[in-house]
MITI-588446 format. One record per atom (N, C-alpha, C): x, y, z; residue in one letter. Coordinates in pm, whole numbers, plus 50000, padded with zeros to 5 digits. Atoms other than C-alpha are relative to their C-alpha. Layout:
<atoms>
XYZA
...
</atoms>
This chain:
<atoms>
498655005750019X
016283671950789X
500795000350129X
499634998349859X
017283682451137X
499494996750103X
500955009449860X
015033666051341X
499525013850112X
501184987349939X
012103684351521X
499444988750151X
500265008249936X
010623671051834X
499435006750135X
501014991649869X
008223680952159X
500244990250105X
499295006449876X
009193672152490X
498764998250071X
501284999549924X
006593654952692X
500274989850126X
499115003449838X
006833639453080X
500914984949981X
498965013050015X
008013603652968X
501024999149945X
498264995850101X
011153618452758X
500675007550091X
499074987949885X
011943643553048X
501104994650044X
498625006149934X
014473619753210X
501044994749898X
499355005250094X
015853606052872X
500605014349991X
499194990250036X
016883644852806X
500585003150102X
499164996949892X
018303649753140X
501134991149967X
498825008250027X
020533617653048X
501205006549920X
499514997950102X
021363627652729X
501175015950010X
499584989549997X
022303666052821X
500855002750100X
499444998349864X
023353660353167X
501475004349986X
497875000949979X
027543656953132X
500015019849949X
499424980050038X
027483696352965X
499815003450063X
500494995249898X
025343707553200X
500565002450122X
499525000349863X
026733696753527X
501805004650029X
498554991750022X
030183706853406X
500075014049973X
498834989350089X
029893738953276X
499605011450128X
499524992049878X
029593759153638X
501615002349984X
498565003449983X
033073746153676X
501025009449844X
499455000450108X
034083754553291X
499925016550026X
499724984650058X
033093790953270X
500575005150204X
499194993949925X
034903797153631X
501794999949963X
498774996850066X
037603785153447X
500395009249874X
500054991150132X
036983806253133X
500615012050068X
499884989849975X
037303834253357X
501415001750090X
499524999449876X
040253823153628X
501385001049881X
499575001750102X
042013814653309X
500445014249919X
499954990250082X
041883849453161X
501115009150023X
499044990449970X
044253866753339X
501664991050001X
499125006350014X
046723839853233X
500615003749859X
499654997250145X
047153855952854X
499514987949930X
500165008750059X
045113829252742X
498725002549988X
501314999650019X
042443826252515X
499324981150069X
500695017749953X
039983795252686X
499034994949933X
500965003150099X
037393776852498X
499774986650085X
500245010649980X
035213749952622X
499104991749879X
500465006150095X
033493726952369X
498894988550059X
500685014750004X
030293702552395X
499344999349924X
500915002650100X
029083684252142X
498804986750037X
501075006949944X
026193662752200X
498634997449877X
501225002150084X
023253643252010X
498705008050003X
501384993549927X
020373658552212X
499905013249945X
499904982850074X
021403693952100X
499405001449876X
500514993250140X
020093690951797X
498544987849993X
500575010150032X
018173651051754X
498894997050080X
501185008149940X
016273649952065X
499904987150108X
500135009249932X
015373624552292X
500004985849946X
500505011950125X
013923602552036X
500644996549898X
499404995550079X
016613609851825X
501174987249924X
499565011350059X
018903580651596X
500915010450009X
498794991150081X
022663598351610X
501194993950004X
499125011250004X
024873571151665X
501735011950063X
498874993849889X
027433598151892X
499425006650079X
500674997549903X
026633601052199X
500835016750075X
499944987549965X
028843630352361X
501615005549940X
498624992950036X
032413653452289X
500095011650124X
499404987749976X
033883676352557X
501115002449992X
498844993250000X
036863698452513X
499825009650069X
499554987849964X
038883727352664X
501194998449926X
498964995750067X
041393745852487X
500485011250082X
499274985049930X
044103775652581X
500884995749876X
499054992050092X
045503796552330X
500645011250062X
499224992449956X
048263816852364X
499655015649967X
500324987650035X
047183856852303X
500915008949926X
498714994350077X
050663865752149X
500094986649902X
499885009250089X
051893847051819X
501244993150049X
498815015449998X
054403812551820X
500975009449933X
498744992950087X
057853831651785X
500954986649979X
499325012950019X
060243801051632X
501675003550064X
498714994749932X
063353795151756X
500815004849908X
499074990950129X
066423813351564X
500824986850023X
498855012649973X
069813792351609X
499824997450130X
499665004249888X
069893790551979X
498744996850085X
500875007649926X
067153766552145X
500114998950124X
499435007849859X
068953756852473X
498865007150092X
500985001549894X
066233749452703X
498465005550011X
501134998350073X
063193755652483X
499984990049943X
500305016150054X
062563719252443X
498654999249901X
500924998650141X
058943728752299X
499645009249925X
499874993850090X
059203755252130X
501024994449872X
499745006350087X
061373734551963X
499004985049918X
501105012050059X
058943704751950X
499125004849859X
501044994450069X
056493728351775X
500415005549873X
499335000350112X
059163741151512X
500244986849934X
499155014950076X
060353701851434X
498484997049929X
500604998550046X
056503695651381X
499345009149870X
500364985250065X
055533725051191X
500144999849866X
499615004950102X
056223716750874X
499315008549843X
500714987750051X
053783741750717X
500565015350002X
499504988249953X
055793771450834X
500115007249880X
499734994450117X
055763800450572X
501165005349984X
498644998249975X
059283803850472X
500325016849951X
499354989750028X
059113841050332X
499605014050137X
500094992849871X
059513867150598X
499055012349996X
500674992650029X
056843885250564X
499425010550152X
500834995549837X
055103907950880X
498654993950010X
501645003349995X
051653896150817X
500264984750026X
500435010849935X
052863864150901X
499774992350135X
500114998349853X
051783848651251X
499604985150004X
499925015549949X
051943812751402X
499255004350120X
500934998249890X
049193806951636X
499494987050069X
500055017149933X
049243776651899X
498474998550052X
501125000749885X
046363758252070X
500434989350043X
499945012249953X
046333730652315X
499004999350053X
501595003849948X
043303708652405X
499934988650081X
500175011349896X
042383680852651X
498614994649933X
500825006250052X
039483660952518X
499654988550036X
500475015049972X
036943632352578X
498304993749915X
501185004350086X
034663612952346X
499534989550030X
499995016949979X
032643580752403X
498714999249864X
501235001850074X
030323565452143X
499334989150013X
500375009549932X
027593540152183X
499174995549900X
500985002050099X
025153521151955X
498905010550048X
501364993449949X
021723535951972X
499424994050126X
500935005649903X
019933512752168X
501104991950108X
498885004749870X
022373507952501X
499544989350135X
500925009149908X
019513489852720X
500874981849926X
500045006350000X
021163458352536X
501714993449986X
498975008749979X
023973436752683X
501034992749924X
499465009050095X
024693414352381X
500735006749882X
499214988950140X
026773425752079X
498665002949869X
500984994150095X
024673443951831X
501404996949863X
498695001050168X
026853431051462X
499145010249932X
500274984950048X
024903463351309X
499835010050039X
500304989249983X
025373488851460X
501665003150133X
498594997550002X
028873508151600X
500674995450124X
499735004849851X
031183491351910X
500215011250085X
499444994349952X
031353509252196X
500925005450009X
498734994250020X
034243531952231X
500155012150108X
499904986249915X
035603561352485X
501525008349887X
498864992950072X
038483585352323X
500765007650094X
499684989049927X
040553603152549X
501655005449942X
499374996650130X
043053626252372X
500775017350071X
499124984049988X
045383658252417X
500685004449861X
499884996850148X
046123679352081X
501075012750055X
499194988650039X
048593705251983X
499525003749879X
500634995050135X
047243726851642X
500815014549961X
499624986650119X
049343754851446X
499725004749881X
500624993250079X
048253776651269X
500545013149941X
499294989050077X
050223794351010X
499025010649978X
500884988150102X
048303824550889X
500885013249977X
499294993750051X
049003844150666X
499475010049899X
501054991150057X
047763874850407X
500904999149830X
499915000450120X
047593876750021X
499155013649984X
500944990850065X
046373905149827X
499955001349840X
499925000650224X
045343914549467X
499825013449983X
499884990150097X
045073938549234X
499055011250022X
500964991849961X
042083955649369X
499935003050159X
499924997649816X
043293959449732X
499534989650121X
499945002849900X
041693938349881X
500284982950056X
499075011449938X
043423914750146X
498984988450025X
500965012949926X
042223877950215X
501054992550085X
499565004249854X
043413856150498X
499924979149925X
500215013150034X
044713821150448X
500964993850128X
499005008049930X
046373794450658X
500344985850004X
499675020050001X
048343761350655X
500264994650130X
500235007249875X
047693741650949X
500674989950039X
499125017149984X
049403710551119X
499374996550142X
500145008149889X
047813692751411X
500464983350042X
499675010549946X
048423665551630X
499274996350114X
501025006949926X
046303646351837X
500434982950036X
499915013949948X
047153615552063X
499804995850115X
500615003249875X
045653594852322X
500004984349995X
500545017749991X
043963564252414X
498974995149965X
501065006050004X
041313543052307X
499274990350066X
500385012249902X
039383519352517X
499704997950158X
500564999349849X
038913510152901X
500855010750056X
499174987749909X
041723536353008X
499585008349903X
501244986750049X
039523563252816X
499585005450095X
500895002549893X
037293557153104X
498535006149941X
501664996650085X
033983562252843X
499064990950097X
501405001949884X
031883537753079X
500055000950131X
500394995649837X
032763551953411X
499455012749970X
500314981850037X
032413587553238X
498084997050008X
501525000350018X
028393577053101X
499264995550120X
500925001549912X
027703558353393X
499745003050144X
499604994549898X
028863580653655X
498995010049976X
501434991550000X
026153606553482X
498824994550026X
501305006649953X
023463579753479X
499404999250144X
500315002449887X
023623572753813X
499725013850067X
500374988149874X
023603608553974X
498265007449873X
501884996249959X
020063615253741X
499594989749991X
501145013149973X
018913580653829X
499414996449846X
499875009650111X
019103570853434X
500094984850018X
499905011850058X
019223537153325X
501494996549957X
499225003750055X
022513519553298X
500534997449848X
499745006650152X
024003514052930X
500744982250097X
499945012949977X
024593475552934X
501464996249927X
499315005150098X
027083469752647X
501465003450007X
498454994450004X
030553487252783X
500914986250013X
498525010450012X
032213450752817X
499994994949893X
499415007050185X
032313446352416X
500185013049922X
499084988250107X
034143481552377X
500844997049940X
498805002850052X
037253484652191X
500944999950161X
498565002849976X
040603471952313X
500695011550069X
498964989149954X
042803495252496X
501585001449854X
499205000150084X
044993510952209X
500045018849951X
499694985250027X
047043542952165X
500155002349928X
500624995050128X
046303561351885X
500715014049993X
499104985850046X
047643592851710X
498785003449842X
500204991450097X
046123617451413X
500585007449939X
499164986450092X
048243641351207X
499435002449927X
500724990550122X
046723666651025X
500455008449930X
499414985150049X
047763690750778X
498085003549911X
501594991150065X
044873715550666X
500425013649904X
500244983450023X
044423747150453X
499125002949953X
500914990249982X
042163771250454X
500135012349930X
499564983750076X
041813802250247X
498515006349967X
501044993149977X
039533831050239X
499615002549882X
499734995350108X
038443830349926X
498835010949904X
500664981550023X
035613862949877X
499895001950141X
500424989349931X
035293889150101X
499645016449989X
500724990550056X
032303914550054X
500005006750130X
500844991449885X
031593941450301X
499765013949904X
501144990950033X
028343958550265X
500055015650051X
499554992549927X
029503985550501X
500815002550095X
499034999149877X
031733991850798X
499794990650086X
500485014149866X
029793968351029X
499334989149926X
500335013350087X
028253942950759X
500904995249884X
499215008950081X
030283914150579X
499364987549961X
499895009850021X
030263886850397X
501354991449954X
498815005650094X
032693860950271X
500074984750043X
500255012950060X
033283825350177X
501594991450020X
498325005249954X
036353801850289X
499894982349949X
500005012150101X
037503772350108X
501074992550125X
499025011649900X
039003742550324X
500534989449912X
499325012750078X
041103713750234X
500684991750118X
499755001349864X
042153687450503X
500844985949940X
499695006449995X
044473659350504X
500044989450153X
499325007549869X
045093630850808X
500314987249987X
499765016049971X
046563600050882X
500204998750104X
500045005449828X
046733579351208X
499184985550004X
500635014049984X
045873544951350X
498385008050050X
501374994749949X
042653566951509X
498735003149866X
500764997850105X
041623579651167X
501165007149869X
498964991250128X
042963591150825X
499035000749893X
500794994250109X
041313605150515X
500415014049967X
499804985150062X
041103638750308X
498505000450014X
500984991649991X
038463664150288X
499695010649973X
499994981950003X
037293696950113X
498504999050018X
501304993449980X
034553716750163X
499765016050037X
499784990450058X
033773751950210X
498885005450111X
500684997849927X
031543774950464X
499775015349953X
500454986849990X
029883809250409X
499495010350141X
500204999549906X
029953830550703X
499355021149948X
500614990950062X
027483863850691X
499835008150130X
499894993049873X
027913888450998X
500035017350026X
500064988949955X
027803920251170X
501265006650137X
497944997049964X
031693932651278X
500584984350008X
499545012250026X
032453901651122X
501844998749967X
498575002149974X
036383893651198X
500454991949874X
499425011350132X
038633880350923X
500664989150013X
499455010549949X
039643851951145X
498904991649980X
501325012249999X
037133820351105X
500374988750135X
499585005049927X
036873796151377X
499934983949951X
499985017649997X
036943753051406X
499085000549987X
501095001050026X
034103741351286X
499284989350089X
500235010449876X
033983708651567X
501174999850045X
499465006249959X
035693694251766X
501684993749928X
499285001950076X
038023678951545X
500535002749936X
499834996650122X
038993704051324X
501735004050090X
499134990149963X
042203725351343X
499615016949990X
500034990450016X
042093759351388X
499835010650150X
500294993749904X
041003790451631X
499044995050096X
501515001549922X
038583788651884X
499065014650007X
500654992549967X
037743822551916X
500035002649815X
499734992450129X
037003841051560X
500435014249986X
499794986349977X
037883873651665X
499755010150099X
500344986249891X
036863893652010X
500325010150000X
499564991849987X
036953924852035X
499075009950083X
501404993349894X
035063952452236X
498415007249954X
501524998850079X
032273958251945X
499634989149989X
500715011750004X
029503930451965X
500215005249902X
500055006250155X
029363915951676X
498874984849994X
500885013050047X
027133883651513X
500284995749912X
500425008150193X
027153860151215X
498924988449996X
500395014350043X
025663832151085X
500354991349878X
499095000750052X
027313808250906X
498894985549918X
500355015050057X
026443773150666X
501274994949972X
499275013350126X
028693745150475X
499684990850013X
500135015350015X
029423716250411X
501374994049920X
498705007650008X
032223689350350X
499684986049971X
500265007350029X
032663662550190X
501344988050000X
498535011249977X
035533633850306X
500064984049949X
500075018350042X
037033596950147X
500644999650154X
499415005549865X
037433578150496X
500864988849974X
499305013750027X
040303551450482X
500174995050092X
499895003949859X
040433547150859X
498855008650085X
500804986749877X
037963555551117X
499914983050100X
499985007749879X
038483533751470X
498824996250048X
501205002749877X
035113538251617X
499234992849915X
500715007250060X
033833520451336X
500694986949914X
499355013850015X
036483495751209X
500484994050073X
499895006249885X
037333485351559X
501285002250010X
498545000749924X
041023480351738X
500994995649825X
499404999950072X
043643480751478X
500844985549990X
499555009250064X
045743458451584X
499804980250106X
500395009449914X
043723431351795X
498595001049920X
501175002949998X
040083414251731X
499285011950078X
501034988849962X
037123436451758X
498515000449924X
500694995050093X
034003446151708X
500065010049877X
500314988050136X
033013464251383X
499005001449937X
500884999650130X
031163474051099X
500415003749877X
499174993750133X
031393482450755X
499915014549989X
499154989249942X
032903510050746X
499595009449798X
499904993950118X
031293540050439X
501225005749973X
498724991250031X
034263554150235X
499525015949994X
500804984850037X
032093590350132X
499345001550096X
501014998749906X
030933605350438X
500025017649980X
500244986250021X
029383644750407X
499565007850126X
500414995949862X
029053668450677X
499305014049964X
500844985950007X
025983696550667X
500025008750122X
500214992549880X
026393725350905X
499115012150010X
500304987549989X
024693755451006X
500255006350144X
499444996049811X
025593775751313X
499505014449991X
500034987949913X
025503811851486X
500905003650068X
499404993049870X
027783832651705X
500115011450033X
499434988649984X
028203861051862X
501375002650134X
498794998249844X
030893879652109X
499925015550010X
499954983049933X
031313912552343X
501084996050059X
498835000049873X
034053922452501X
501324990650006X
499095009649995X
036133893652619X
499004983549934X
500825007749975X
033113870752601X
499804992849820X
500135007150151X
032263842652214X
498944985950035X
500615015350011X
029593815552226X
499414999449852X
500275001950141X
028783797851928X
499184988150023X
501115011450056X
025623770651819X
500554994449898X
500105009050145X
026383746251574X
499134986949949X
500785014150056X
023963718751389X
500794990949890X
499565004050123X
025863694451177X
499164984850022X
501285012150005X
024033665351023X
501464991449891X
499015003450031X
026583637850913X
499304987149929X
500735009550048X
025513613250639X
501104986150023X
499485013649952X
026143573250689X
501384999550005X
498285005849995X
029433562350843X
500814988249975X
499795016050012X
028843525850807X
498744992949940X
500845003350057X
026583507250622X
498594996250022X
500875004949941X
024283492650827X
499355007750104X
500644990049939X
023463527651009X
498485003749996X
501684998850003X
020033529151134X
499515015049975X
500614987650006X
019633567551129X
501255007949980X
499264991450005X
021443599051014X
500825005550155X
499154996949890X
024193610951272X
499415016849981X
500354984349976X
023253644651380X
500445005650164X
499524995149842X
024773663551668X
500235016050014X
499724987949945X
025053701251836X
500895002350039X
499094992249927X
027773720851948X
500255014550037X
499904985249929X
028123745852184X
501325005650063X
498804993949953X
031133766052235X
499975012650040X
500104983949954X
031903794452531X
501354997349959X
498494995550003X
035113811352455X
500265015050097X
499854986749911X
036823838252694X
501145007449954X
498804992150072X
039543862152591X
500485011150055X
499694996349941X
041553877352831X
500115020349892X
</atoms>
């Protein structure tokens, strides 16, 4: 179901293509993980990628995702009456809209901000002409803000679970000021890849926005002993935006060893932490779910909103299977993820399947 696959000398340069952009960036990324640390900020870099999981040979219809994030290491204090000259700290209260109104101590507002860049491509890029089955070109380039109420409940038997109402925001650009085919073919060229052909029948240049509200709630938590846990977290996701809009629940089991009662983002896209918890006992988990969303908008597959475009038909029920890993020491959090994403559009030649790898640092 995850695609299996043996690397042999005539695929060698197809996986250098495919892997290259993480690769050659992440010198640069974890000097920033670390230059970063003594800024009170947690850092997180993000790549998601087909190859990570599909292969060379692989049908995944998204080609790459990087992010960086910085979180703040202290919680979002709101403003009281007097703002003057806390323009976003006010921004982030006017948004916020989730805020838990009873004053509790256990409650804690927790910011992130991200920089982001996505491009996607049909499968087969060797060809010039418009492919009418299969998805238009596209680059994404995008900066987010994400709060994150959390907050604690307890019951009758003591013990506490961990929930939070979320609100993100996400807005950018779509199209040639993306810069998705200088980005792909600025990697091609330095490993002597093969041009993609098809970047002059991307989308349209068109600025785009997401709003999200999410919640999340912890809903068992077993521990086997002092250093082994389990427990089970229920999601629920709303968005709208010319980029994308839909709902979404679904639900993840995470099974660990000094397993934290914080959970992290599950991609790219989600809202939430980046780190799940550092602290100076390693720790491990391993985690599954799965999610299941109605799509009423998705760009990279119904084309430019409000201009001619390529497209396709566009599935309403799309499901997302994950399984992952992470551990962390110290300051230090990397995490594996496999998600396998069933049809987005009708005429999809192969299951979407993609990897993600996230370092996180934590001052």
């Amino acid at each position: 179901m995850w695609g299996t696959y043996t690397v042999s000398a005539p695929t060698s340069l197809v996986i250098m293509r495919k892997t290259f952009p993480a690769l050659y960036i992440l010198p640069l990324v974890v000097g920033v993980l670390f230059l970063q640390g003594c800024a009170n900020h947690t850092v997180a870099f993000w790549s998601e990628n087909e190859a990570w999981v599909t292969g060379p040979e692989g049908i995944s219809n998204y080609s790459n995702g990087l992010q960086v994030t910085l979180s703040p290491t202290t919680p979002h204090e709101p403003c009281a009456n007097d703002c003057a000259g806390q323009t976003f700290r006010r921004f982030v209260d006017f948004i916020n809209i989730l805020e838990a109104k009873n004053e509790s101590p256990d409650n804690e507002i927790w910011l992130r901000y991200g920089l982001a860049h996505q491009y996607f491509t049909p499968d087969d890029t060797s060809i010039s002409t418009l492919q009418p089955d299969d998805r238009p070109y596209a680059g994404w380039l995008s900066t987010s803000v994400d709060i994150v109420n959390e907050s604690l409940s307890s019951n009758t038997n003591g013990n506490d679970r961990h929930y939070r109402n979320s609100v993100g925001l996400r807005f950018g650009i779509v199209g040639p000021a993306a810069f998705g085919e200088e980005l792909q073919k600025a990697w091609h060229r330095v490993c002597d890849c093969s041009e993609p052909q098809g970047w002059d029948l991307q989308l349209g240049n068109e600025f785009g926005f997401i709003y999200t509200l999410s919640h999340d709630r912890q809903l068992i938590r077993k521990d086997f002993s002092t250093t082994w846990s389990i427990d089970v977290i229920g999601l629920a996701q709303a968005a709208i935006g010319n980029i994308y809009s839909g709902a979404e629940l679904g639900g993840i089991v995470r099974l660990g060893y000094n397993l934290n009662t914080r959970w992290s983002a599950k991609t790219m896209a989600d809202i939430g932490y980046d780190a799940n918890g550092i602290d100076a006992n390693p720790g491990f988990f391993l985690m599954a779910g799965v999610t299941g969303r109605y799509v009423a908008r998705d760009i990279f597959v119904d084309g430019n909103t409000w201009r001619g475009s390529h497209s396709v038909e566009r599935t309403p029920f799309v499901s997302d299977q994950m399984l992952g890993l992470g551990m962390h020491w110290k300051h230090l959090e990397i995490r594996v993820m496999m998600t396998r994403r069933t049809d987005q559009y009708s005429s999809q030649a192969g299951t979407t399947r993609f990897g993600s790898v996230v370092l996180v640092w934590k001052p």
